[in-house]
C-alpha positions in Angstrom: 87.6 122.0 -60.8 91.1 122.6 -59.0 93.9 120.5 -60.2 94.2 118.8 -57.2 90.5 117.2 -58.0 90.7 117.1 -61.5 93.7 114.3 -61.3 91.9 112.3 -58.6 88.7 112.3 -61.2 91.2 111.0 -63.6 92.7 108.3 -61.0 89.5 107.6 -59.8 88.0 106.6 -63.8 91.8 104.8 -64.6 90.9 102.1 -61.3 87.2 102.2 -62.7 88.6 100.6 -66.2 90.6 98.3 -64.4 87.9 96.7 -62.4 85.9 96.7 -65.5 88.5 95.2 -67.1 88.9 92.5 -64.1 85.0 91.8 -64.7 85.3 91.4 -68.9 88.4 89.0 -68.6 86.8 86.4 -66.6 84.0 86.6 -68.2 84.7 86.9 -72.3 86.4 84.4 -74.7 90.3 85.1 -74.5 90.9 84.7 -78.1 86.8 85.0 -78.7 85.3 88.2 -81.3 84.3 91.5 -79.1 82.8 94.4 -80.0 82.8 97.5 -78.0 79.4 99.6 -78.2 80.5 103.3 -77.5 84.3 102.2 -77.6 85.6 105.9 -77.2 89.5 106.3 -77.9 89.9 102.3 -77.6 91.2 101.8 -73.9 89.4 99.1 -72.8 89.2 97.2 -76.5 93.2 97.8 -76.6 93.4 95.2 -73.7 91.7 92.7 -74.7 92.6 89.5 -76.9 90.9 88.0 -80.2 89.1 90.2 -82.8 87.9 93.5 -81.7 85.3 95.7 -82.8 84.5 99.4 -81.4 81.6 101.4 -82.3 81.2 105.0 -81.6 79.8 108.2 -82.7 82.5 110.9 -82.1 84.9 110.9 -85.0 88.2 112.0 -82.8 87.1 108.8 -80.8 87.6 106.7 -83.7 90.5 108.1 -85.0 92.4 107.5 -81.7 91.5 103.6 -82.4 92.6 103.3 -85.4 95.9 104.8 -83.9 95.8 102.4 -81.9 95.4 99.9 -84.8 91.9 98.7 -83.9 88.7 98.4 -86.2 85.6 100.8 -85.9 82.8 101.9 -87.5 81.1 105.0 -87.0 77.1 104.3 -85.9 74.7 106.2 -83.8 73.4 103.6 -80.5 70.2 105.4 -80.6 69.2 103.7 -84.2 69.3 100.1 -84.5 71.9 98.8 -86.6 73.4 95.3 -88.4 76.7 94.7 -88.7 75.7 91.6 -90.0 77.2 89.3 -88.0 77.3 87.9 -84.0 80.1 88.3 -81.4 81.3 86.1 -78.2 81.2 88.9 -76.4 79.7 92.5 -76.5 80.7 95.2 -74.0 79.1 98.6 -73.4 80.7 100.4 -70.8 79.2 103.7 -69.4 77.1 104.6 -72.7 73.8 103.6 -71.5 73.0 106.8 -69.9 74.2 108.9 -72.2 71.4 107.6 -75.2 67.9 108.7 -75.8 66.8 105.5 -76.6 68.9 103.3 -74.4 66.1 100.4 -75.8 67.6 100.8 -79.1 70.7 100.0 -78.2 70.0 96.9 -76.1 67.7 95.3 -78.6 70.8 95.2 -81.3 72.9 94.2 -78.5 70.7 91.1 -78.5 70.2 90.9 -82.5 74.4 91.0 -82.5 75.3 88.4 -79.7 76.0 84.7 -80.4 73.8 82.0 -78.8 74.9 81.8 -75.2 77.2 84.7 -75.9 77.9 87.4 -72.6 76.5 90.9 -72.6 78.8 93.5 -70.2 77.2 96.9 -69.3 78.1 99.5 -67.0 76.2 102.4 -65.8 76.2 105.3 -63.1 75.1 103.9 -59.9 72.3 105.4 -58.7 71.4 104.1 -55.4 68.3 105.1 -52.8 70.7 106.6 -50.6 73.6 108.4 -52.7 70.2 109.6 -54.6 69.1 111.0 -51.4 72.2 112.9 -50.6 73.0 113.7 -54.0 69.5 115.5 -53.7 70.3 117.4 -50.1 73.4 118.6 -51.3 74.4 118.7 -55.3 70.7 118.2 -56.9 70.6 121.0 -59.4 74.7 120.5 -60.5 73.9 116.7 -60.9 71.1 116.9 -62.8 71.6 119.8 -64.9 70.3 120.3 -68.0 74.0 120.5 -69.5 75.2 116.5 -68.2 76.0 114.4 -70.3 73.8 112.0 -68.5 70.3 111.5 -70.1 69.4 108.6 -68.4 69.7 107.4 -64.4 69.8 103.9 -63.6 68.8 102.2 -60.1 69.9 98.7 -59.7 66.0 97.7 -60.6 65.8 99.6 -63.8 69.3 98.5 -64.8 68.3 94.6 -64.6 64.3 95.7 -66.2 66.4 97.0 -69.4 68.2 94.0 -69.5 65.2 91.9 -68.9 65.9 89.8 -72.3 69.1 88.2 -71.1 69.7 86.1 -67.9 71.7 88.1 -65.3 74.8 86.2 -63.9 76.7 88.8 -62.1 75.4 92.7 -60.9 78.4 94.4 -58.9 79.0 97.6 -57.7 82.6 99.2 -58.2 84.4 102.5 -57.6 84.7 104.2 -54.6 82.3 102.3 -51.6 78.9 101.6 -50.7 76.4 103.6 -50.9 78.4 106.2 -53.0 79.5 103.4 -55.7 80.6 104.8 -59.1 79.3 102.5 -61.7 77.0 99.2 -61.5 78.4 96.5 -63.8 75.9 93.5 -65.0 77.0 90.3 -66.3 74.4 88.6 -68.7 73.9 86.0 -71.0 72.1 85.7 -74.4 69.5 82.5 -73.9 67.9 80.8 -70.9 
């Protein structure tokens, strides 16, 4: 990748954080508990307000957060786990695709939230149309066997994982429609 490219990439995942970030604050207790599944170096959990709590499996991740004076623990998404208590609000921003068993994850998601508490999750979008293209053009680059990505999400199978909590907001952001970046879902634990 030129330079020229490489810093847009970086612009273009900077204004994706911030309209995450536009998304968690109206939705999440200000001065509420938050934990962060797949944190990585603490950006978005350095911005927000109240007790934070990041989880991640790469150990220069963690030690960046703690840098940055925040609390993490060291846990693989693909196993369940119990940190023995619930949260206001639990955010898992573009991790999804990236786990075997993105199930796994979901179900202690649900185990960890408070009654009534909001569930934020991002994901790739993967659209009928940028699917399409992405196909004509870029299929064997995009879905090489050395991506990150593991899992591809359509707006469908995004909401079908999520099928335990009661969606209040799915939006699109980065770039524009049909070639969106990331699909963000809103939900809440109980009817």
């Amino acid at each position: 990748m030129r330079s020229k490219e490489w810093l847009y990439s970086i612009k273009q995942e900077k204004d994706t954080k911030k309209e995450e970030l536009r998304i968690i604050r109206r939705y999440a207790n200000a001065l509420g508990s938050t934990l962060d599944l797949g944190c990585g170096s603490g950006y978005v959990l350095s911005r927000l307000n109240g007790e934070r709590i990041g989880i991640d499996n790469d150990s220069e991740a963690l030690r960046l957060c703690r840098r940055r004076g925040l609390k993490v623990f060291k846990i693989d998404l693909n196993r369940p786990f119990n940190l023995k208590r619930k949260f206001d609000t639990i955010i898992c921003l573009g991790v999804l695709e990236h786990l075997t068993n993105p199930e796994t994850a979901v179900q202690s998601v649900y185990k960890h939230l408070k009654d009534d508490g909001i569930f934020i999750a991002s994901v790739p979008y993967h659209g009928l149309i940028k699917n399409l293209i992405i196909a004509m053009f870029d299929f064997d680059s995009h879905y090489h066997y050395t991506d990150w990505h593991l899992r591809f999400f359509t707006p469908n199978t995004f909401k079908e994982l999520l099928s335990k909590f009661r969606i209040l907001e799915m939006t699109k952001i980065g770039r524009f429609y049909p070639f969106n970046k990331s699909m963000v879902v809103v939900c809440r634990k109980g009817e």
